[in-house]
LUMTORZA-605736 format. One record per atom (N, C-alpha, C): residue in one letter; atom name; x, y, z. Coordinates in steps of 0.02 Angstrom, whole numbers. Layout:
N
<atom code="A" site="CA" xx="X" yy="Y" zz="Z"/>
...
//
This chain:
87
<atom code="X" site="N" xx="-1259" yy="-395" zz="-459"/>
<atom code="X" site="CA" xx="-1312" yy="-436" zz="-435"/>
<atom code="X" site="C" xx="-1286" yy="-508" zz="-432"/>
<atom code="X" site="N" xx="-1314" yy="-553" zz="-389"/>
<atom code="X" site="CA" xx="-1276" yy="-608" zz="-367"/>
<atom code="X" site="C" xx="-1347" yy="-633" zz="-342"/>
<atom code="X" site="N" xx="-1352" yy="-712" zz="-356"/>
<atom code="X" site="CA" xx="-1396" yy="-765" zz="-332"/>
<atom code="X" site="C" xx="-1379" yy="-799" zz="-259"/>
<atom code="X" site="N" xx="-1408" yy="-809" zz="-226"/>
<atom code="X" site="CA" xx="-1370" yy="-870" zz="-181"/>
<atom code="X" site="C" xx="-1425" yy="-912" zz="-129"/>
<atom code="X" site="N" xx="-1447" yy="-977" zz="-167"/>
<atom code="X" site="CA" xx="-1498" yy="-970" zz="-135"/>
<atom code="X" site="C" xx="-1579" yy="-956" zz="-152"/>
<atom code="X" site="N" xx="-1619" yy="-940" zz="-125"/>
<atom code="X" site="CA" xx="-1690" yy="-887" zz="-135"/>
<atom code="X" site="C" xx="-1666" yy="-824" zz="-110"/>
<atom code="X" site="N" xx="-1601" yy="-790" zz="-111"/>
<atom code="X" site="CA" xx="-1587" yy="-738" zz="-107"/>
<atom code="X" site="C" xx="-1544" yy="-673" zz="-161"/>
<atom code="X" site="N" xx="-1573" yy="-626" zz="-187"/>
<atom code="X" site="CA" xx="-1519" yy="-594" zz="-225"/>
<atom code="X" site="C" xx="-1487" yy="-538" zz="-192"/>
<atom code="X" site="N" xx="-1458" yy="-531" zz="-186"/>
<atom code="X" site="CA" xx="-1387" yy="-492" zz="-163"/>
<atom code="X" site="C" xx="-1365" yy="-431" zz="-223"/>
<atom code="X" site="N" xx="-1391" yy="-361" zz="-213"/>
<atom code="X" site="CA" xx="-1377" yy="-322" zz="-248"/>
<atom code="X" site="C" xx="-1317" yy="-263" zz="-213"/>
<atom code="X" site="N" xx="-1268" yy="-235" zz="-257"/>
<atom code="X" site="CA" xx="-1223" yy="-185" zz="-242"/>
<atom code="X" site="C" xx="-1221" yy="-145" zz="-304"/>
<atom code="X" site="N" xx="-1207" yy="-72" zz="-275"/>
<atom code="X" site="CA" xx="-1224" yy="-36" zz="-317"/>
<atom code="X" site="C" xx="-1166" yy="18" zz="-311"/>
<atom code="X" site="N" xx="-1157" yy="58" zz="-348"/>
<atom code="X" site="CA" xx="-1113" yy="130" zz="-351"/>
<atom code="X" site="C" xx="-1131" yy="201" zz="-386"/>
<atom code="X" site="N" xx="-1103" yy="256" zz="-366"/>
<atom code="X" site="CA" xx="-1118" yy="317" zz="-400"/>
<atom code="X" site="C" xx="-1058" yy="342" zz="-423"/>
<atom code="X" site="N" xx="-1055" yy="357" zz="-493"/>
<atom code="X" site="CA" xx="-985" yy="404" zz="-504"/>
<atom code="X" site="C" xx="-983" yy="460" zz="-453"/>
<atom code="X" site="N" xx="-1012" yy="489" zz="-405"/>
<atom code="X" site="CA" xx="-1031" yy="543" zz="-374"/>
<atom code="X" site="C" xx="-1025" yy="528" zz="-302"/>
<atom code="X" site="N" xx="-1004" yy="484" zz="-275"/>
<atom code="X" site="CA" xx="-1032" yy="464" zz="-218"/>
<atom code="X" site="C" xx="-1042" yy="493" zz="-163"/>
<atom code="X" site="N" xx="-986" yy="545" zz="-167"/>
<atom code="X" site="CA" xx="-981" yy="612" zz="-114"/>
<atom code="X" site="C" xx="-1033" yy="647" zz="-102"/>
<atom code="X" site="N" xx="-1083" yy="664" zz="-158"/>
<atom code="X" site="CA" xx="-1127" yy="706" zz="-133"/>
<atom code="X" site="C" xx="-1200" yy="656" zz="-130"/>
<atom code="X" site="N" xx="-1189" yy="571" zz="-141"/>
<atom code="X" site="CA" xx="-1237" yy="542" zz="-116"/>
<atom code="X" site="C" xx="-1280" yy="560" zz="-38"/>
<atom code="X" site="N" xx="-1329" yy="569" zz="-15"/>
<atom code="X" site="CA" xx="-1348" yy="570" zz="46"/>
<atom code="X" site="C" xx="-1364" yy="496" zz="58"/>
<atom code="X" site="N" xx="-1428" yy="475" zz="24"/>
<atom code="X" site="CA" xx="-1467" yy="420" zz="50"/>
<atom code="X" site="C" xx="-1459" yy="382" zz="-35"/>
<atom code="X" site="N" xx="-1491" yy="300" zz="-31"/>
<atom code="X" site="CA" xx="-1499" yy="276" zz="-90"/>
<atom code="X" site="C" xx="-1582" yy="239" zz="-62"/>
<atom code="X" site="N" xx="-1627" yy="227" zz="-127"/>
<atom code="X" site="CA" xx="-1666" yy="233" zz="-135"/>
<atom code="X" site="C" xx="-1661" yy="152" zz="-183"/>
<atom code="X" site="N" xx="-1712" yy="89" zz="-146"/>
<atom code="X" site="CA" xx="-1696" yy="41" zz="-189"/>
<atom code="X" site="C" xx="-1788" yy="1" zz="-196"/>
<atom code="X" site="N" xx="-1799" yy="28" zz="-260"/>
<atom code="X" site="CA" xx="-1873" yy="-10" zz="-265"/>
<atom code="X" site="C" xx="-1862" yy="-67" zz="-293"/>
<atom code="X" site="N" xx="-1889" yy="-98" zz="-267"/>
<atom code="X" site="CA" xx="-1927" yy="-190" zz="-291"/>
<atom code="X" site="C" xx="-2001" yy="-201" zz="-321"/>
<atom code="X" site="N" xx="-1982" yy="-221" zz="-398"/>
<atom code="X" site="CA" xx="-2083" yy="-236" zz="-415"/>
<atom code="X" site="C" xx="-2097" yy="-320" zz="-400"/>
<atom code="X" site="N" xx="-2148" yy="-316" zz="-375"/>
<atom code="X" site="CA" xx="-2164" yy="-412" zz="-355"/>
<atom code="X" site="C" xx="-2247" yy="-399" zz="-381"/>
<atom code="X" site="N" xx="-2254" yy="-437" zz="-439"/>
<atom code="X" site="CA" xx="-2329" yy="-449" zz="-456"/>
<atom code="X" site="C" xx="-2340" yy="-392" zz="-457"/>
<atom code="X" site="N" xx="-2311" yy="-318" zz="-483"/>
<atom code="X" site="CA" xx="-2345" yy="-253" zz="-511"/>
<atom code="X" site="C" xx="-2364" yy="-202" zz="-455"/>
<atom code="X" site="N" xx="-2331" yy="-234" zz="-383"/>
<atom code="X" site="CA" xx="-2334" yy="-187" zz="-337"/>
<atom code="X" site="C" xx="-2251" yy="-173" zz="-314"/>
<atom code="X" site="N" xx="-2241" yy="-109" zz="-283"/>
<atom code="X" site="CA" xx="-2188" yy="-74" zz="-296"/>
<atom code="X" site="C" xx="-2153" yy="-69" zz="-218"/>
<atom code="X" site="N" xx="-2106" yy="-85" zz="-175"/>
<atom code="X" site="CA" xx="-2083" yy="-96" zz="-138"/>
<atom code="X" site="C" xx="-2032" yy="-55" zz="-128"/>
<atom code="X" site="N" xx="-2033" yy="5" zz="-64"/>
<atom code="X" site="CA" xx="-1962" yy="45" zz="-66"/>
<atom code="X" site="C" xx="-1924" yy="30" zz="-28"/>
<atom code="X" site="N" xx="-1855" yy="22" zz="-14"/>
<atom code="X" site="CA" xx="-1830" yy="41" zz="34"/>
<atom code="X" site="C" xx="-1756" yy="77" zz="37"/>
<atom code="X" site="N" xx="-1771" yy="130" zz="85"/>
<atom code="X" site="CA" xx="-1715" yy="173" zz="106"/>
<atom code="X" site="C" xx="-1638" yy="165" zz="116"/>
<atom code="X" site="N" xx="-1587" yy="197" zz="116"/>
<atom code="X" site="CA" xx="-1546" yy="160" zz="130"/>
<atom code="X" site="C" xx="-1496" yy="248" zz="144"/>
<atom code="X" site="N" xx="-1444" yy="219" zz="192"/>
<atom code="X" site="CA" xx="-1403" yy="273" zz="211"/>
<atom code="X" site="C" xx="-1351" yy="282" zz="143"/>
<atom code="X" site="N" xx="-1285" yy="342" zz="172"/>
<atom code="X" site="CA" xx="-1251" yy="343" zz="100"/>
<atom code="X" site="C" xx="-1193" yy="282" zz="104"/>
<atom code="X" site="N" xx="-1211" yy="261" zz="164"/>
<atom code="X" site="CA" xx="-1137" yy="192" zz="175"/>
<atom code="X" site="C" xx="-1151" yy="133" zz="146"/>
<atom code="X" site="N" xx="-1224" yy="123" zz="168"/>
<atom code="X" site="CA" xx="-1243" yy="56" zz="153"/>
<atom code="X" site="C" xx="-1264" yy="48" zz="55"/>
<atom code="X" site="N" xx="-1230" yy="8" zz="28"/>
<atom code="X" site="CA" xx="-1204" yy="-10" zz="-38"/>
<atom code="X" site="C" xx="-1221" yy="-55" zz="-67"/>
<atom code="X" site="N" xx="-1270" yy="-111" zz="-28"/>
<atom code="X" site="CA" xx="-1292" yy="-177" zz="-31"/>
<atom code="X" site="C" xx="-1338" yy="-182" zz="4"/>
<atom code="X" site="N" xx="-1383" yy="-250" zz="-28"/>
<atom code="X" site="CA" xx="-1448" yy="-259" zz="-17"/>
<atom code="X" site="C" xx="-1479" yy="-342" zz="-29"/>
<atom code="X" site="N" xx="-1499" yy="-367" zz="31"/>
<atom code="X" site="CA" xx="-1510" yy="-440" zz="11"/>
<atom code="X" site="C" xx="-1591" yy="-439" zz="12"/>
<atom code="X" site="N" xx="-1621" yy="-482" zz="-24"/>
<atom code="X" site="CA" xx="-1685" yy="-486" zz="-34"/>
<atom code="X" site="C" xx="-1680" yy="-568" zz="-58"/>
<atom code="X" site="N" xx="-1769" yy="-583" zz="-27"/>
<atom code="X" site="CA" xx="-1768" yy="-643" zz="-63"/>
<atom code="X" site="C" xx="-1813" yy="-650" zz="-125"/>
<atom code="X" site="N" xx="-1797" yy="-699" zz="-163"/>
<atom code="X" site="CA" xx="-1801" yy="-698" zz="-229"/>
<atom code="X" site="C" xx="-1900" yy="-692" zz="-230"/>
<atom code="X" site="N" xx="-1912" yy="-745" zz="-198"/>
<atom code="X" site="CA" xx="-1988" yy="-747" zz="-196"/>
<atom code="X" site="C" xx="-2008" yy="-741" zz="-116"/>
<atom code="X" site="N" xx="-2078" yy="-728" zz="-112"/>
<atom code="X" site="CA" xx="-2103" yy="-693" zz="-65"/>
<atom code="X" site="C" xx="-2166" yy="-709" zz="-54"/>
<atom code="X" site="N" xx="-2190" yy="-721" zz="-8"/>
<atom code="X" site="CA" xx="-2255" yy="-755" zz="14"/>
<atom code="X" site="C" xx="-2316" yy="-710" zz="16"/>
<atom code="X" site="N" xx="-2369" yy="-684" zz="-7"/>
<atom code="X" site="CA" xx="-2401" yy="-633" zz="-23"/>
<atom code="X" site="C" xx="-2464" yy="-645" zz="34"/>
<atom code="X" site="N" xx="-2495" yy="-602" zz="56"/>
<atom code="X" site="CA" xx="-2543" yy="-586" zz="123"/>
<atom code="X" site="C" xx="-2545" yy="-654" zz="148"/>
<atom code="X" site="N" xx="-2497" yy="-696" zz="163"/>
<atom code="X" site="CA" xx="-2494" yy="-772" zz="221"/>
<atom code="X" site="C" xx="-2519" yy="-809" zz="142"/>
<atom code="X" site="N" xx="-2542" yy="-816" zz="67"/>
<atom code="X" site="CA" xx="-2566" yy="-867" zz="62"/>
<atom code="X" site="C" xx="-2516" yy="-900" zz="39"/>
<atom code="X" site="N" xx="-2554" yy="-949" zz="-9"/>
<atom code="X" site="CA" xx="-2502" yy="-981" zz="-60"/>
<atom code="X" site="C" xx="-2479" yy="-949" zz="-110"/>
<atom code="X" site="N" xx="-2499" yy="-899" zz="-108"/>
<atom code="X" site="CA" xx="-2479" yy="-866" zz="-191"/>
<atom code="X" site="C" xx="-2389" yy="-839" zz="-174"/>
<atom code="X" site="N" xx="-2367" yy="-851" zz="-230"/>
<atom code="X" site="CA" xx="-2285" yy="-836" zz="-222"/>
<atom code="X" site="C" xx="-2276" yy="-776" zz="-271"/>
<atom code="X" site="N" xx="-2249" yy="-689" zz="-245"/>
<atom code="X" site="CA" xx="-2223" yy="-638" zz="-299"/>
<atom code="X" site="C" xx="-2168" yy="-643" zz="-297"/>
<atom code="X" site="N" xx="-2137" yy="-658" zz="-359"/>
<atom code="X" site="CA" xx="-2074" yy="-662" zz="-376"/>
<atom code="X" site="C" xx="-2050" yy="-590" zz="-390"/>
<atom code="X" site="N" xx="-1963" yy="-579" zz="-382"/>
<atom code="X" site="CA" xx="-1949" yy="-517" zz="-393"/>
<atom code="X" site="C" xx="-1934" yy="-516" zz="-486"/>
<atom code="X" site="N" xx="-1976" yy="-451" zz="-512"/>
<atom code="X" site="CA" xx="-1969" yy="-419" zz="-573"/>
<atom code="X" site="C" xx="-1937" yy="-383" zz="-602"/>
<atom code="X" site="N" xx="-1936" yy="-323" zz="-557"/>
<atom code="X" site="CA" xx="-1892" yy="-266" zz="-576"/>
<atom code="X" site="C" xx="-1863" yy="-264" zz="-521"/>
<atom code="X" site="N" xx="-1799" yy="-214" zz="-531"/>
<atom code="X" site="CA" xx="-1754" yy="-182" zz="-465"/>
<atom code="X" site="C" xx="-1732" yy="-109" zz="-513"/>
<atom code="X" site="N" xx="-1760" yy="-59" zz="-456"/>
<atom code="X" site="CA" xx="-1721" yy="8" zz="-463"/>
<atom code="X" site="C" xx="-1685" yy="39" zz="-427"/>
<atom code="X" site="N" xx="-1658" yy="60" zz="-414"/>
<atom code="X" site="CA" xx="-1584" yy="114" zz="-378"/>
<atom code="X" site="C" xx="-1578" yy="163" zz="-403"/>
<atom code="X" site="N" xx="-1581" yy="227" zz="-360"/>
<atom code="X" site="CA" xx="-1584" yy="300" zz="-358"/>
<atom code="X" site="C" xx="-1542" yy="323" zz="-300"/>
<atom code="X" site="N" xx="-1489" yy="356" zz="-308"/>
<atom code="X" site="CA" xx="-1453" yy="407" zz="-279"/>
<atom code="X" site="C" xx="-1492" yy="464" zz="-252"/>
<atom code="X" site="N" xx="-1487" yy="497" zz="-187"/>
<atom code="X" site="CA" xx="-1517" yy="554" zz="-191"/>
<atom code="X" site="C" xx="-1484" yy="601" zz="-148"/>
<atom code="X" site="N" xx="-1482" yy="680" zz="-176"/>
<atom code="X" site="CA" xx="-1431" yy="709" zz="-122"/>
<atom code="X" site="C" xx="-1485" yy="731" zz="-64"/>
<atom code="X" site="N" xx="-1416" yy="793" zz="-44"/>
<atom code="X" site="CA" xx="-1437" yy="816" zz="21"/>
<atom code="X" site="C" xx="-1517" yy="861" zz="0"/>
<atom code="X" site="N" xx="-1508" yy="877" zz="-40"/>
<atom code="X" site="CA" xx="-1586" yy="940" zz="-48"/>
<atom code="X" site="C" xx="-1627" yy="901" zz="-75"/>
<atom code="X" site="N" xx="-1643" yy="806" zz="-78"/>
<atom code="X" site="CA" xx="-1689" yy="777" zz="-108"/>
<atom code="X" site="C" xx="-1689" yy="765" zz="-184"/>
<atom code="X" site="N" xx="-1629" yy="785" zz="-218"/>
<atom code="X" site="CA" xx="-1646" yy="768" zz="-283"/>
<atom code="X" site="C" xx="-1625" yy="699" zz="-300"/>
<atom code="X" site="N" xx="-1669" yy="677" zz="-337"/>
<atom code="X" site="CA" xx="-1657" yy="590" zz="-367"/>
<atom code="X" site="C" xx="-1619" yy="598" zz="-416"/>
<atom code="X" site="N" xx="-1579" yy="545" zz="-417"/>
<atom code="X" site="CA" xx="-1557" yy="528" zz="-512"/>
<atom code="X" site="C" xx="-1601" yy="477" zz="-537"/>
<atom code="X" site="N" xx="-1561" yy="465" zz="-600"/>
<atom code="X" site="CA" xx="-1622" yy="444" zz="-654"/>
<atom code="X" site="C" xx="-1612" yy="384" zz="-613"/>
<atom code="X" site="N" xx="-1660" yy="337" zz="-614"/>
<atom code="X" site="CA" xx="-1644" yy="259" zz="-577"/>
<atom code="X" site="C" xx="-1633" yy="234" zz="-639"/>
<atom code="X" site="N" xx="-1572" yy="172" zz="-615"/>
<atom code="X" site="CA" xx="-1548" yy="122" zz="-651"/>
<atom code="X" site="C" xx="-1588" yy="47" zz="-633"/>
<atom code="X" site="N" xx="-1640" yy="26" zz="-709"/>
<atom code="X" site="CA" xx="-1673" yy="6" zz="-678"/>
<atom code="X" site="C" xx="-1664" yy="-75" zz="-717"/>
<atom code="X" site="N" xx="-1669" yy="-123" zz="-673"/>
<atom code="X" site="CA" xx="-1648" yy="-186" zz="-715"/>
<atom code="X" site="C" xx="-1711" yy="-225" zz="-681"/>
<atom code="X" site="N" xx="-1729" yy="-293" zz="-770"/>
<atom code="X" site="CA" xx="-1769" yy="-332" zz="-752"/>
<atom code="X" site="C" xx="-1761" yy="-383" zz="-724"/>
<atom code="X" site="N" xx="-1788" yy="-431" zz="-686"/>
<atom code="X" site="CA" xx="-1750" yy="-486" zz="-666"/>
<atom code="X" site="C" xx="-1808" yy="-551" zz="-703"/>
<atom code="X" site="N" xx="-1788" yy="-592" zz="-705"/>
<atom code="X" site="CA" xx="-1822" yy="-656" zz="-704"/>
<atom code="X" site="C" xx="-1809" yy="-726" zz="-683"/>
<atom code="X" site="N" xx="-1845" yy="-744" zz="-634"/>
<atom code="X" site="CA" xx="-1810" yy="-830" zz="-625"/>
<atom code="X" site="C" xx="-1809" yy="-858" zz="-652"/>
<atom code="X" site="N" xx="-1748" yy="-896" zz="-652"/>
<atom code="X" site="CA" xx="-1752" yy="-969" zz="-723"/>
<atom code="X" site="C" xx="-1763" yy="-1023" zz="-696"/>
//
């Protein structure tokens, strides 16, 4: 994980990677849960740190980040799941 910016920059790996299909990368902002998909190539992921919530002023900062491997027949691994906090 890497800062740069209002942006964090995540990369990730599987001891397994061969039988990775897809990766699976949730984001929590203010206790709501954010997925997104990812092929077995793509390895990295930029997000910005904070996030502007339905147009107002309110700002959700990112909390958690999880990453899940998943193969070809849909099975997940355990997600590796880290907290974040801005300083």
């Amino acid at each position: 994980m890497q800062t740069e910016n209002d942006s964090l920059y995540l990369r990730w790996s599987h001891p397994e990677e061969e039988n990775v299909f897809r990766w699976v990368v949730y984001i929590n902002r203010a206790g709501r849960w954010q997925t997104f998909i990812h092929n077995k190539n793509e390895q990295t992921f930029k997000l910005a740190l904070v996030e502007d919530v339905n147009s107002s002023e309110a700002i959700a900062p990112v909390s958690q980040i999880a990453v899940c491997a998943v193969d070809r027949l849909g099975n997940l691994s355990p997600p590796e799941i880290i907290s974040y906090k801005i300083e």
